[in-house]
C-alpha positions in Angstrom: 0.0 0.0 0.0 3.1 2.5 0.6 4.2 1.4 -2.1 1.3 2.4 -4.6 0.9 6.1 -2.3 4.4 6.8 -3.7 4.0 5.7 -7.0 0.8 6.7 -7.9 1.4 10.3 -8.8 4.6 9.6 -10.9 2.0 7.4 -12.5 -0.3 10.1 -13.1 2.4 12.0 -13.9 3.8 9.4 -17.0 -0.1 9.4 -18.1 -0.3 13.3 -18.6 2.9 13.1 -20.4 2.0 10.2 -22.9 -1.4 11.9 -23.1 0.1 15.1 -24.2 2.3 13.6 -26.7 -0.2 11.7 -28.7 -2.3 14.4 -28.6 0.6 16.9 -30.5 0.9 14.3 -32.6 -2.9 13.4 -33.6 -3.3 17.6 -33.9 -0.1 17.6 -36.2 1.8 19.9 -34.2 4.4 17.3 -34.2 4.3 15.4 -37.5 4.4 12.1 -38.4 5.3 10.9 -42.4 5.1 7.7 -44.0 8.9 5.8 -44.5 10.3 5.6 -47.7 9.3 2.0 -47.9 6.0 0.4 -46.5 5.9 -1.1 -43.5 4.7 -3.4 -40.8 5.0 -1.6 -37.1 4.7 -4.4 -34.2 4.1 -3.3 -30.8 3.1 -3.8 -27.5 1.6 -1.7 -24.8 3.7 -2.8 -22.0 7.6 -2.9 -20.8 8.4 -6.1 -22.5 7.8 -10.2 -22.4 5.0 -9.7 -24.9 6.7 -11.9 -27.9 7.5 -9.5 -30.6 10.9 -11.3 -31.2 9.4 -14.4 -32.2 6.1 -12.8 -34.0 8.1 -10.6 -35.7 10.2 -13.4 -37.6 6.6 -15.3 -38.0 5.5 -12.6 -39.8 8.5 -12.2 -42.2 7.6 -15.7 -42.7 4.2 -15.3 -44.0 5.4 -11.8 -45.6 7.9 -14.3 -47.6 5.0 -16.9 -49.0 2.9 -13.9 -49.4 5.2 -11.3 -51.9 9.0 -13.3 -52.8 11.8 -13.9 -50.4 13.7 -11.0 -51.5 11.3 -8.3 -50.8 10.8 -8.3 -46.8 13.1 -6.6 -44.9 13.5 -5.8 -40.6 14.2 -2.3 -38.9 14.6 -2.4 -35.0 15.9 0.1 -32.4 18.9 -2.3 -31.3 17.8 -2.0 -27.9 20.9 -2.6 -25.9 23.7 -2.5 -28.2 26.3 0.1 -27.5 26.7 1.9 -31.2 24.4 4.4 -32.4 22.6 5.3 -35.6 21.9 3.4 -38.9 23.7 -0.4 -39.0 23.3 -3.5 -41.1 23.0 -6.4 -38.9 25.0 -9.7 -39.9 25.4 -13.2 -38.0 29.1 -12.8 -37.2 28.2 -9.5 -35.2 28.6 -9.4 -31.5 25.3 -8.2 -29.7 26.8 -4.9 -28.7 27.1 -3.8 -32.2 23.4 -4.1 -33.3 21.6 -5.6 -30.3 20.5 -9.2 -29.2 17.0 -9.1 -30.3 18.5 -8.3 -34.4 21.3 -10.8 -34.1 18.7 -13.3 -33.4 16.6 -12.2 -36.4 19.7 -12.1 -38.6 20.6 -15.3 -37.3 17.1 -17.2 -38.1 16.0 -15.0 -40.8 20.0 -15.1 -43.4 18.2 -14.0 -46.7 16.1 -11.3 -44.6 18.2 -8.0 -44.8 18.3 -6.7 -40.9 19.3 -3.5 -40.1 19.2 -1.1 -36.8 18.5 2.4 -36.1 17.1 4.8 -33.5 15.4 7.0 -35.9 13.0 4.8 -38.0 12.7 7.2 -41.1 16.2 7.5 -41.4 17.0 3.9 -41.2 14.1 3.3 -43.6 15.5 5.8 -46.2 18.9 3.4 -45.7 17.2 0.6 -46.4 16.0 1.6 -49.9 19.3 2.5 -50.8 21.1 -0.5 -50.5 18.0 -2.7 -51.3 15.8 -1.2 -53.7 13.9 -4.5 -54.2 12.4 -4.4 -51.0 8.9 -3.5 -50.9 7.8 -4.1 -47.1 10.2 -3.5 -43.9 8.8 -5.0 -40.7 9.9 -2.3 -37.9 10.3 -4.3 -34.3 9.6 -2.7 -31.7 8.0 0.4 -33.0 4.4 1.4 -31.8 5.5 4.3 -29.6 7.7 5.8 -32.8 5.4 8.3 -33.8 7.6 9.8 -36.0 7.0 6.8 -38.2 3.4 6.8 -39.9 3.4 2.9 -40.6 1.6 1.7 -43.2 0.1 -1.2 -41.2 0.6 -1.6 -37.7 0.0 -4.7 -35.4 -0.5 -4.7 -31.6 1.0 -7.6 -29.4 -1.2 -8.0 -25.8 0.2 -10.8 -23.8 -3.0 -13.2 -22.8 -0.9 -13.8 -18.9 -1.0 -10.1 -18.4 -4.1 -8.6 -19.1 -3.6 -5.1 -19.8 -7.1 -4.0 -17.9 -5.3 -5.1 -14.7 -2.1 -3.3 -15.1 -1.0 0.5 -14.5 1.2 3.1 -16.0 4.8 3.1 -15.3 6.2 3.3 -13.2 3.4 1.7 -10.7 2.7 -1.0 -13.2 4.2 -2.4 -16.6 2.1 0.2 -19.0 4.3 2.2 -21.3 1.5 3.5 -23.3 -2.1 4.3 -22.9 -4.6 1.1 -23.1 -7.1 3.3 -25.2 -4.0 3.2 -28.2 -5.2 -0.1 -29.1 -7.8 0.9 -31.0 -5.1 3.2 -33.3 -3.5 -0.6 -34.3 -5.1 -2.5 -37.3 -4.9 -5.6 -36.0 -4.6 -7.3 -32.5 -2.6 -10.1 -31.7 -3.5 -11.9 -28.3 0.1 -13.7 -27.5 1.1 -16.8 -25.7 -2.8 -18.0 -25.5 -3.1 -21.6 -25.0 -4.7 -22.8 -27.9 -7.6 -24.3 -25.5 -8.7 -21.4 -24.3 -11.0 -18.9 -25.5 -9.8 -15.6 -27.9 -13.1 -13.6 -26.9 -12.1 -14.2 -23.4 -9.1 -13.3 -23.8 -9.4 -10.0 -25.6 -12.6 -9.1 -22.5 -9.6 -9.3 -20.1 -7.6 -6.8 -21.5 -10.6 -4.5 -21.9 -10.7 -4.8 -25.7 -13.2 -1.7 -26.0 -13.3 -0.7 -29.3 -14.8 2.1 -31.3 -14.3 -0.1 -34.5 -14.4 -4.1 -35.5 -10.0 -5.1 -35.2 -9.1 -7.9 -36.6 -8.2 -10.4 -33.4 -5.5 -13.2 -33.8 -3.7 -15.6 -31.5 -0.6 -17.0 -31.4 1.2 -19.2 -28.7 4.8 -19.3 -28.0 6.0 -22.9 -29.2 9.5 -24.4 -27.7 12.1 -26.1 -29.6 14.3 -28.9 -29.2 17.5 -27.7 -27.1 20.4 -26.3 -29.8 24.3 -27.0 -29.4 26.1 -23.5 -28.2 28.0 -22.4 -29.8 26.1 -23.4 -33.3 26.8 -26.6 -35.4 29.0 -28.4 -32.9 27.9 -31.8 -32.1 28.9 -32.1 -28.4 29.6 -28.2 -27.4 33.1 -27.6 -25.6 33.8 -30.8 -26.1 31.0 -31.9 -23.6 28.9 -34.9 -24.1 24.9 -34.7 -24.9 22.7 -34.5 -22.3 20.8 -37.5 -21.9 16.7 -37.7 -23.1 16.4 -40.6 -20.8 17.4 -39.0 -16.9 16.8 -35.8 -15.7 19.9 -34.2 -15.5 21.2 -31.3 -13.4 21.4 -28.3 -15.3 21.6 -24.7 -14.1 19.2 -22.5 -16.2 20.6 -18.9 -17.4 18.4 -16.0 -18.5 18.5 -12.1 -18.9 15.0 -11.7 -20.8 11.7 -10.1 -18.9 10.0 -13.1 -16.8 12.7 -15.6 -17.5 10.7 -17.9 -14.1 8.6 -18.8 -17.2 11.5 -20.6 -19.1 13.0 -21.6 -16.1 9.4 -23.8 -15.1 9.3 -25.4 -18.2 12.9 -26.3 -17.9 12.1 -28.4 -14.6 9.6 -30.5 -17.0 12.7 -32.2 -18.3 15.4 -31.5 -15.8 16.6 -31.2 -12.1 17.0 -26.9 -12.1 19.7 -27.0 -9.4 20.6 -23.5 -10.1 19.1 -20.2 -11.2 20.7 -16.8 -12.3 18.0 -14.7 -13.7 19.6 -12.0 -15.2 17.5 -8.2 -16.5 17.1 -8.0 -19.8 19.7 -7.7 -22.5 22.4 -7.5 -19.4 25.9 -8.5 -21.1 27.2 -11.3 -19.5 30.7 -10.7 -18.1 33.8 -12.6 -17.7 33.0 -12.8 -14.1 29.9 -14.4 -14.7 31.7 -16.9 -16.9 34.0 -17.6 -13.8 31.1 -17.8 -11.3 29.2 -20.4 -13.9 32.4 -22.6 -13.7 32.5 -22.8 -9.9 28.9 -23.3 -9.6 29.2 -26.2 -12.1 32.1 -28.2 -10.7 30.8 -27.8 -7.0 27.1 -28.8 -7.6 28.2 -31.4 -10.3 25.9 -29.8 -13.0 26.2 -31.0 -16.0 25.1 -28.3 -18.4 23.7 -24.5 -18.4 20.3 -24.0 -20.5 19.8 -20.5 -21.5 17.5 -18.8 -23.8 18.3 -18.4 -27.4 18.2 -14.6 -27.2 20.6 -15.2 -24.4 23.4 -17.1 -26.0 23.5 -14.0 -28.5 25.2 -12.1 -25.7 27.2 -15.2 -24.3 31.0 -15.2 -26.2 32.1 -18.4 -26.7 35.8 -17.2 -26.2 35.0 -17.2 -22.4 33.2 -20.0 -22.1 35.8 -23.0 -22.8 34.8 -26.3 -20.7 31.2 -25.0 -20.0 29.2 -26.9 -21.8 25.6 -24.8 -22.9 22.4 -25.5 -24.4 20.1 -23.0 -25.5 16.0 -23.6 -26.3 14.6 -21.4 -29.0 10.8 -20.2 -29.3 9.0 -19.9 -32.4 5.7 -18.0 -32.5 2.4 -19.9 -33.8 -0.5 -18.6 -34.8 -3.6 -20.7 -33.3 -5.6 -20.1 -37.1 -2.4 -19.5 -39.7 -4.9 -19.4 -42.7 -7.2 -16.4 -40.8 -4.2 -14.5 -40.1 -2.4 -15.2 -43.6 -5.9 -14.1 -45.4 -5.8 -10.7 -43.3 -2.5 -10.2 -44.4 -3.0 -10.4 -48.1 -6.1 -8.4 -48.0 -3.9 -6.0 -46.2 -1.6 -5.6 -48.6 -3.9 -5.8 -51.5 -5.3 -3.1 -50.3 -1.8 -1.0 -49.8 -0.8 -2.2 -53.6 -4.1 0.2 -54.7 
């Protein structure tokens, strides 16, 4: 209760301040302009964990069947990464260059062209340069950019944080007003298990809306552990850990509510240890170290981190630690509903 006394007016405070800027922006005091190539903006209306990582390369995906493989392209901030302005991403980067976030999509996505930059329209304008054969640019990350009048935008609401239950920042996870959902053209209810109800869902994060959205769900689908560093049969020269027993593994993660892939690790293992980590942190040598002691004294026999993760782990420090990561892939719970929205979307655009 003290707690919410001192917050609440730095709450109402944030609230007036967001309210202000959307309205000098909807009045066209401050201006907003379309990029030099069309574009895709995914967002959320909270501080992270919504699953724009993962939709976002499901959408290139369907972007790819829908218009040719050469023609879809990604723009993020680079949240994290320590350069500034306008960068192509590539595989061999090191996540302080461009980001974790676009090293993942560069790493899962090689004929997409990546690229980072703070200011959307500028990186846009970059994009076109060097690739004049892309048509579309999916922009991560970029709802609150109101510099950038997207062509289509999409707005991700996670379905295990219902928005109508949350505040503004800094008393709750709210970075933006819940009323901007109705600005979006389409809503994407996230990490919904595929048994329960859509309508439901939507009703718990107050879906009032003064026009008929388009409503899709997706859930968040885990893969098969990889090898870390990539393409190495046993990694460090550690064996494979074993299907059959449940090992003891210490689980590693610097993403917003890692306890969720920490659970689903104890489905398959003994979690001895956990480090949870805050998002995007850089892992340092003295982590490395710690790892090592923790390891040999609680005779673990591997670390399981996320994939997003092991793009900021460097495997130059991690010799005789042997590492697993588990990637996500988004899902959509009707692919053919969501895929017909999109062409009509773009059908429309292309007139």
């Amino acid at each position: 209760m003290f707690r919410r006394l001192i917050l609440l007016p730095l709450s109402f405070a944030y609230g007036v301040a967001i309210r202000l800027r959307h309205m000098l922006f909807d009045s066209g005091v401050l201006r907003s302009r379309p990029g030099a190539l069309r574009t895709i903006v995914l967002g959320n209306l909270t501080v992270g964990g919504t699953g724009k990582t993962p939709t976002t390369e499901r959408i290139v995906r369907d972007m790819q069947n829908l218009i040719g493989l050469k023609k879809v392209g990604i723009l993020s901030r680079g949240y994290g990464r320590k350069t500034k302005g306008f960068r192509w991403v590539s595989e061999s980067m090191d996540s302080a260059d461009c980001g974790d976030e676009p090293l993942l999509l560069s790493k899962n996505l090689p004929d997409v062209p990546v690229a980072v930059c703070e200011k959307r329209l500028v990186g846009l304008r970059n994009m076109k340069a060097k690739h004049p054969e892309l048509e579309w640019v999916v922009c991560d990350d970029a709802f609150q950019h109101r510099r950038l009048r997207p062509t289509l935008s999409i707005l991700l609401l996670d379905a295990t944080q219902p928005v109508a239950e949350d505040d503004l920042l800094p008393l709750g996870r709210l970075r933006d007003l819940p009323e901007r959902m109705n600005c979006a053209d389409a809503l994407v209810i996230t990490r919904l298990n595929e048994s329960e109800n859509l309508q439901h869902a939507a009703e718990a994060h107050g879906v009032y809306q003064r026009k008929t959205l388009p409503l899709f769900a997706s859930h968040m689908q885990p893969q098969p552990l990889l090898d870390w560093p990539a393409g190495t049969e046993a990694p460090n020269g550690n064996a494979a850990l074993s299907p059959d027993r449940r090992e003891r593994i210490m689980a590693v993660a610097g993403i917003a509510r890692p306890e969720r892939f920490m659970d689903r690790l104890t489905e398959r293992f003994q979690v001895v240890r956990r480090e949870c980590f805050p998002d995007h942190r850089a892992f340092t040598e003295k982590d490395y170290k710690r790892w090592r002691r923790i390891m040999e004294g609680d005779r673990i026999r591997a670390i399981i981190t996320t994939e997003k993760d092991a793009m900021r782990i460097k495997p130059e420090l991690t010799e005789g630690i042997n590492i697993r990561c588990e990637a996500i892939k988004a899902e959509w719970h009707d692919s053919e509903a969501f895929a017909l929205w999109l062409r009509e979307a773009i059908a429309r655009c292309d007139n």
